[in-house]
N, C-alpha and C positions, 0 to 999 in steps of 0.2 A: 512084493513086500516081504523082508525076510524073517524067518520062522524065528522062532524060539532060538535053538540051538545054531542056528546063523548070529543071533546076538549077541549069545554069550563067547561065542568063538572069535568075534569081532573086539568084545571086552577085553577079553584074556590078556590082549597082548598091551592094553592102555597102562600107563603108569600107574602106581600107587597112591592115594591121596597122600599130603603129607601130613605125619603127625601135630596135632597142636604143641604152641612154642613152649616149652617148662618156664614158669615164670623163674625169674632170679631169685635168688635164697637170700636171704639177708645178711647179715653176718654177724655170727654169735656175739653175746651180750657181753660186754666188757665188765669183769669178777669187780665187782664196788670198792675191795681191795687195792685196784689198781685206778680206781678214777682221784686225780687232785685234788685237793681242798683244801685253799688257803688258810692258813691259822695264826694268832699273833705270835712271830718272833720268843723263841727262848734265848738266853744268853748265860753264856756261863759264870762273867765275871759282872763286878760293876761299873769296873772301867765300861765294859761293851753294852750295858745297858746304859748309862751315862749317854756314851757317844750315837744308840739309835735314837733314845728321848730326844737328843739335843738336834738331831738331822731332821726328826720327824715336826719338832716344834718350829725350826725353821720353815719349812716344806708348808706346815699347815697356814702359818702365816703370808707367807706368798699364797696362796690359795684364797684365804679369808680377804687379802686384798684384791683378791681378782676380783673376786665376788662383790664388791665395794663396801666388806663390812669394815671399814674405819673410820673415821670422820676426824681429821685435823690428827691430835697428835690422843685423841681416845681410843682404846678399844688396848687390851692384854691378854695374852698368853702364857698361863706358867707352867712347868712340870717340875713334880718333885725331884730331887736328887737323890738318884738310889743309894746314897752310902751317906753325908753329910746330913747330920740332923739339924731338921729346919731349915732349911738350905732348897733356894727354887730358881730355876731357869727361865728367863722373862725375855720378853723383848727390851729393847733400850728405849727410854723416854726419846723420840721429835727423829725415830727413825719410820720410813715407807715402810710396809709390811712388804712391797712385792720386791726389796731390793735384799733382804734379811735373810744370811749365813749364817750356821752354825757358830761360826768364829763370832759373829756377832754380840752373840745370845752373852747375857750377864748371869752371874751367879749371883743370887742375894738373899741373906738370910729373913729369918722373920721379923727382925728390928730396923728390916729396909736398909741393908748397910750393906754397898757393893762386896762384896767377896772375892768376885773376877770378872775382869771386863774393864773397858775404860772408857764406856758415859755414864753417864746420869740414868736413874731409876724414876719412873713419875711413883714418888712412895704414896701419896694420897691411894692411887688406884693401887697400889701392889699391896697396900697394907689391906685390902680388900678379898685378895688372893690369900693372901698369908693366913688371914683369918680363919679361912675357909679349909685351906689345906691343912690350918690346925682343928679344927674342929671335925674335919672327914678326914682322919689319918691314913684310912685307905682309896678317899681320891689321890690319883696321880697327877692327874691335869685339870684346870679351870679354865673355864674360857668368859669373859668379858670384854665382849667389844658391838660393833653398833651396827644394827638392822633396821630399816624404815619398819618394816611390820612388824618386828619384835617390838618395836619402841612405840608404834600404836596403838598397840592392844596393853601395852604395858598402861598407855596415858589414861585407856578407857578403866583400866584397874580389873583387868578380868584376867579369870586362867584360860589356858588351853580346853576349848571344848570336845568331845569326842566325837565327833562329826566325820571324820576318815578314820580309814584301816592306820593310817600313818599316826596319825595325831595323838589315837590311844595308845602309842607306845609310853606317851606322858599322863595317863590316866590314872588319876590318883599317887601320879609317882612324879609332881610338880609343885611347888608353894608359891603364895603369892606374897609379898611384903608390902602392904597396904598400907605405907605414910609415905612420903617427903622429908625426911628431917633437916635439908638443906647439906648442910657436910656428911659424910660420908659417916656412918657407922660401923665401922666393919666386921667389929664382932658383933654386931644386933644381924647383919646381912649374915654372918656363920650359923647365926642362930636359927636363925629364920630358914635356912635352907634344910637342916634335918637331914633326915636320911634318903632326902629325894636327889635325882638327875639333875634338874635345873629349877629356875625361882626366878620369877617375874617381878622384876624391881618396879613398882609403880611412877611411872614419869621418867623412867629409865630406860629400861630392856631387860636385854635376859643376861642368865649369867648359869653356866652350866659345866656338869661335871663330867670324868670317867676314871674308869681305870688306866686310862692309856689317852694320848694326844687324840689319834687318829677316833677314840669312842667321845669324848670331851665336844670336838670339835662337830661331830658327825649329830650330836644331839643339837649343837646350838642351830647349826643351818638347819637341820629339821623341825625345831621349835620356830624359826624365823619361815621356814616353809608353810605353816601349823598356822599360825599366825596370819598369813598371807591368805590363806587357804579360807579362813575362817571370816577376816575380815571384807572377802569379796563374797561370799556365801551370805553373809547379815545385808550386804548390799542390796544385794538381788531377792533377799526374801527371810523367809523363817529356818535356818538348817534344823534339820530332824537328826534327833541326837542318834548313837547306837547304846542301847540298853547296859545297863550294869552288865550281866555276864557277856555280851559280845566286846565289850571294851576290856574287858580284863584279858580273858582270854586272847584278845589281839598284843596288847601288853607282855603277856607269858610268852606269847611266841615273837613278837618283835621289840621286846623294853629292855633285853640285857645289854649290859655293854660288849659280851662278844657280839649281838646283830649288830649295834651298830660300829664296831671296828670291822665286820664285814662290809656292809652297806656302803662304808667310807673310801673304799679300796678302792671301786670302780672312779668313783668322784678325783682322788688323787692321782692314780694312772690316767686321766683324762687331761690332767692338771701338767701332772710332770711328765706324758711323755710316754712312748711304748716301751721303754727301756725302765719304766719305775722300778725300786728293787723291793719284795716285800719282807725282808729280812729286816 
């Protein structure tokens, strides 16, 4: 059996264990400086405002028809014209939404009288818009057009309840217009919508604002989501509200219309395409 110093002489010559492996480093954090973040479009002229409104109004409306909010020849889009007072870019009365170019779009003032374009205006529903855009000098865009669950909640005669993170972005920053007058009112509908997002036409649907096409539009599908949301939840049971402060608070951080000209981005790039431009 060999000794001690027979073993360690035997050792000697064994290899080395090998060191353990260095794990990978990660790599340094990228200065927030340098990270992206989309933001709405500046423009220098109004020509170039004109012509992103007028591409975006189109764009939204192909969208809104994918979506199947039309119904026969209902449902409008308008954006203010940034230079021309009174003056708003609509779609054309008994055209598809998902077939609708910029070229298309009409100019029309608030007395419903074409400006530019060559069809027809539905002036019933525009004088609706018009109202509205006069009465919120600082909306840009209106949206009025037709959601099954926008229009059911509308019939039951109820607002938006704060039931999701989502929903309270309309939390006390909604009206409801609680009659039928049969013909359209349009400045009772400017009236009634205040200084909120959007306004629940009862037996209607919705009808809702922004500063921009892309926030306009971003609120109605979310109000018709809202809506959806709420009226499968009453289904199945009792929704359990979220409390005054956690609906506000959700509201402060998701109710302005840059979140939802952000929110909208993803929806439209899905829409138009990996090539969408956000200029």
């Amino acid at each position: 059996m060999p000794d001690q110093s027979e073993a360690l002489t035997a050792g000697a010559g064994a290899p080395a264990a090998a060191p353990p492996p260095v794990p990978p480093r990660a790599p340094a954090p990228v200065p927030v400086e340098r990270l992206r973040f989309d933001m709405p479009p500046v423009h220098a002229t109004a020509a170039q405002v004109r012509a992103h409104r007028r591409e975006r109004l189109a764009e939204a409306l192909r969208l809104l028809g994918g979506l199947g909010y039309e119904d026969g020849v209902a449902g409008h889009v308008s954006v203010r014209d940034p230079e021309f007072e009174d003056c708003y870019w609509v779609n054309p009365f008994g055209r598809a939404f998902a077939r609708l170019t910029p070229e298309d779009l009409l100019l029309v003032d608030g007395d419903g009288r074409v400006r530019q374009g060559e069809r027809r205006v539905n002036e019933l529903a525009f004088a609706v818009h018009a109202a509205v855009h006069r009465e919120r000098p600082g909306a840009v865009a209106v949206v009025r057009t037709q959601g099954p669950y926008g229009r059911a909640l509308a019939a039951l005669g109820e607002l938006l309840a704060p039931i999701t993170q989502e929903a309270c972005a309309f939390y006390e920053d909604h009206a409801l217009l609680d009659e039928f007058p049969g013909a359209e009112d349009p400045h009772r509908i400017g009236r009634a919508l205040g200084p909120y997002k959007a306004l629940i036409l009862r037996n209607r649907g919705l009808l809702t604002v922004g500063d921009s096409v892309d926030a306009a539009v971003w609120w109605f599908i979310a109000a018709e989501r809202a809506a959806q949301v709420q009226l499968v939840a009453r289904a199945a049971g009792k929704p359990v509200l979220i409390d005054h402060r956690g609906a506000v608070l959700m509201r402060e951080r998701f109710g302005s219309d840059l979140a939802a000209w952000v929110n909208y981005q993803p929806l439209r790039e899905t829409a138009a395409g990996p090539m969408a431009s956000t200029s």
